[in-house]
VOPAGU-2260 file (C-alpha; in pm, 1 decimal, decimal comma):
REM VOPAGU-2260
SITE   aa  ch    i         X         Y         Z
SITE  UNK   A    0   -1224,3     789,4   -1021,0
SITE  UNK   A    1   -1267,5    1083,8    -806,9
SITE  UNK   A    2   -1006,8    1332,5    -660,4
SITE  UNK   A    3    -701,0    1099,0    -533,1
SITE  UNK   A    4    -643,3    1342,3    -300,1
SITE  UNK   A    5   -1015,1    1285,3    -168,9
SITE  UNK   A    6    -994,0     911,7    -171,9
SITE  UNK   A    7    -663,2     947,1      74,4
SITE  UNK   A    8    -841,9    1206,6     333,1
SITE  UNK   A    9   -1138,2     929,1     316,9
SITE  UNK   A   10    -868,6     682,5     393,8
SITE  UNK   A   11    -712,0     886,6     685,9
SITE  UNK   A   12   -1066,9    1011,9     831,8
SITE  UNK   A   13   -1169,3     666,5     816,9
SITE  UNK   A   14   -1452,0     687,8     604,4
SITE  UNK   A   15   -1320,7     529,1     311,9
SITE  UNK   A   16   -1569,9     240,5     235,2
SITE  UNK   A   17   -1478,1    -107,4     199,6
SITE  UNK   A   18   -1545,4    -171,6    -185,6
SITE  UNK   A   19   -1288,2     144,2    -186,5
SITE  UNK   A   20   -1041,1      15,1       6,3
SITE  UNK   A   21    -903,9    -185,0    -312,1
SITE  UNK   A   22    -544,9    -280,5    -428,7
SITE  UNK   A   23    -586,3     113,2    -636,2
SITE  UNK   A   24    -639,8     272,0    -352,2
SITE  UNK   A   25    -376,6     109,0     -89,8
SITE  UNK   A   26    -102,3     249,0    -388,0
SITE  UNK   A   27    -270,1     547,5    -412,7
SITE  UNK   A   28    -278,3     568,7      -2,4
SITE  UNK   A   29     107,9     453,7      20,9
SITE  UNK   A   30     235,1     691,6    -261,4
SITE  UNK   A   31      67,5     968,5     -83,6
SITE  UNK   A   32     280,5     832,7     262,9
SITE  UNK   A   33     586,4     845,6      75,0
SITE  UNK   A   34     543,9    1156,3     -48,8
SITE  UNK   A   35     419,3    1292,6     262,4
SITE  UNK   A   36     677,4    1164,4     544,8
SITE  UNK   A   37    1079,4    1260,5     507,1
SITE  UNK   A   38    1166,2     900,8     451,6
SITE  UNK   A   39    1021,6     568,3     362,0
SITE  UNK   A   40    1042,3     412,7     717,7
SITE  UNK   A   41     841,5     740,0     849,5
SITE  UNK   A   42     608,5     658,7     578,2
SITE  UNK   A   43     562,1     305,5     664,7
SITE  UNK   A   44     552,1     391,3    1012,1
SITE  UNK   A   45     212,6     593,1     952,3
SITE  UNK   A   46      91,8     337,6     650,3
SITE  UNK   A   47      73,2      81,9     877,7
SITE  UNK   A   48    -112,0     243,0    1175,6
SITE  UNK   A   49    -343,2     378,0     905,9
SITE  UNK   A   50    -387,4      71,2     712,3
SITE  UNK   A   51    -490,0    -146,5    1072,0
SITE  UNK   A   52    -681,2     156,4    1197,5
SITE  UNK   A   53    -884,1     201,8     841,1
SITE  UNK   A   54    -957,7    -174,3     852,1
SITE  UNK   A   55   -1083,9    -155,1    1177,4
SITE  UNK   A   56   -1290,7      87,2    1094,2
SITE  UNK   A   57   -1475,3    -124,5     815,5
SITE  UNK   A   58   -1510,6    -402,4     982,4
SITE  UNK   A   59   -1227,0    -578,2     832,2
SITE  UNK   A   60   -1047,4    -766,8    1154,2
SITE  UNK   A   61    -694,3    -790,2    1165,4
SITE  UNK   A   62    -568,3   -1089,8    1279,1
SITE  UNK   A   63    -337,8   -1378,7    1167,2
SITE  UNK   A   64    -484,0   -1446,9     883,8
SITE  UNK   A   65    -657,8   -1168,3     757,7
SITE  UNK   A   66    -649,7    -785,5     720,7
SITE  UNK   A   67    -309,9    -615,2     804,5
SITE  UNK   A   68     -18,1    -808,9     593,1
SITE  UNK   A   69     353,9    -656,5     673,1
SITE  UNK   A   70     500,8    -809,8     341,0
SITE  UNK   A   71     292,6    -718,8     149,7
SITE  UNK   A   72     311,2    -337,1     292,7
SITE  UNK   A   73     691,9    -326,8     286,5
SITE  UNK   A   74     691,2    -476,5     -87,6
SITE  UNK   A   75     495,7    -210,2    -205,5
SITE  UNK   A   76     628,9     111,2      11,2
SITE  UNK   A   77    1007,5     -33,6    -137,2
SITE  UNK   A   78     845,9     -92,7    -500,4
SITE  UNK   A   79     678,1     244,8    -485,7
SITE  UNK   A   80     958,9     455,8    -334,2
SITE  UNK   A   81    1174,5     321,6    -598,8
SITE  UNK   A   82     931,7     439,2    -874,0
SITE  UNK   A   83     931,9     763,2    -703,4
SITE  UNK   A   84    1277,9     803,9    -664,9
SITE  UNK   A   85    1309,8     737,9   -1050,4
SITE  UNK   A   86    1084,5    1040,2   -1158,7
SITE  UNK   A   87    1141,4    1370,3   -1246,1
SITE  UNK   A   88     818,7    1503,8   -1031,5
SITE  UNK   A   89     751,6    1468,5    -670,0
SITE  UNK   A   90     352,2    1597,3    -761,0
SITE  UNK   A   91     130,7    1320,4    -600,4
SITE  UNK   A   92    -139,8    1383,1    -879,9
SITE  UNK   A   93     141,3    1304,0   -1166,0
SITE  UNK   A   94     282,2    1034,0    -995,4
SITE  UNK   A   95     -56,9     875,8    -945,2
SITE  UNK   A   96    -102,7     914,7   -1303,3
SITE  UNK   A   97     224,7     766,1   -1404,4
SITE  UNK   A   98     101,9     442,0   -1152,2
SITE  UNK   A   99    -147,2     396,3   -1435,4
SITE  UNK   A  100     105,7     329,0   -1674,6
SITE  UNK   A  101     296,8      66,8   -1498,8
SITE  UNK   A  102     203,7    -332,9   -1381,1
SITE  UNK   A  103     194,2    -199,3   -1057,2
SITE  UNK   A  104    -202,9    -180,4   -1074,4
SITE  UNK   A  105    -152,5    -606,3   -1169,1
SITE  UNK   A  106    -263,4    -738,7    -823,5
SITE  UNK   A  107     -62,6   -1091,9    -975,5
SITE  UNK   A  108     262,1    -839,1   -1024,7
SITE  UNK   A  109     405,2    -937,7    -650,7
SITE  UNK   A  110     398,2   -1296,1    -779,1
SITE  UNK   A  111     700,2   -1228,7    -925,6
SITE  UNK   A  112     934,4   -1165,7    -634,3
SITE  UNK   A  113     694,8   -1434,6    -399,3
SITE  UNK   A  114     610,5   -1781,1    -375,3
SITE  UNK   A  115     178,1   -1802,1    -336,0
SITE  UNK   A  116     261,8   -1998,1      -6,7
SITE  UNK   A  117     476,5   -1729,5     126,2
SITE  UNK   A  118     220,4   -1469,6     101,0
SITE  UNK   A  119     -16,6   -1663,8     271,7
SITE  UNK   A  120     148,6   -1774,4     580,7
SITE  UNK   A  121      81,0   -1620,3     920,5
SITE  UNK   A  122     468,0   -1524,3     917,1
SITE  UNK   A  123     461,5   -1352,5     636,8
SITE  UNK   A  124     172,9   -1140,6     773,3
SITE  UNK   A  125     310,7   -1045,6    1095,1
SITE  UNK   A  126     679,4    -983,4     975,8
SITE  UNK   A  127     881,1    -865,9     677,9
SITE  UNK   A  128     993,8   -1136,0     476,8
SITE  UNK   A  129    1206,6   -1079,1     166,6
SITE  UNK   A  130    1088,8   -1160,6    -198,7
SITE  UNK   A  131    1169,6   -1536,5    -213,6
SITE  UNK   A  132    1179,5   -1580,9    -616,9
């Protein structure tokens, strides 16, 4: 893939295509938030106006059943600050690497702390809910 640096400026410029804006590239995006911002609620903060914004911006509307999903956000800023906090580097480009070496990339890996159903409900998408399994 090309410069993960790169594919993050696409994200924040908003000219990230949509066949880009995959599962890859929102980690990718939300490690680079983490790393960025002096905590993970800054980081979140920005993720999620840049998330809605970028969709937006491709066309993808968000609304109560598609596009922006809190959950799913917060799952994977606290999954991913975790990882981070449990590395010897704070270097984005390692980091991304060492992404590649966990079942992070798994789109099915959140099915472990959530019920299908859960995901799916208009709740879940407008407000944190915590992993029900």
């Amino acid at each position: 893939m090309e410069n993960w640096l790169q594919l993050v400026d696409r994200f924040r410029n908003q000219t990230l295509s949509k066949s880009a804006w995959t599962h890859e590239a929102h980690l990718i995006v939300a490690l680079w938030h983490l790393l960025k911002y002096p905590d993970p609620e800054s980081a979140l903060c920005h993720l999620r106006a840049g998330i809605i914004l970028h969709n937006h911006s491709i066309g993808i509307r968000n609304t109560e059943s598609s596009g922006y999903h809190e959950t799913i956000t917060v799952f994977w800023v606290k999954q991913l600050n975790e990882f981070i906090n449990e590395q010897n580097s704070r270097e984005f480009e390692v980091l991304v690497s060492k992404i590649f070496g966990t079942p992070f990339l798994n789109k099915e890996y959140i099915l472990r702390f959530y019920r299908r159903e859960t995901l799916k409900s208009t709740k879940a998408r407008g407000i944190y809910i915590p992993p029900d399994i």
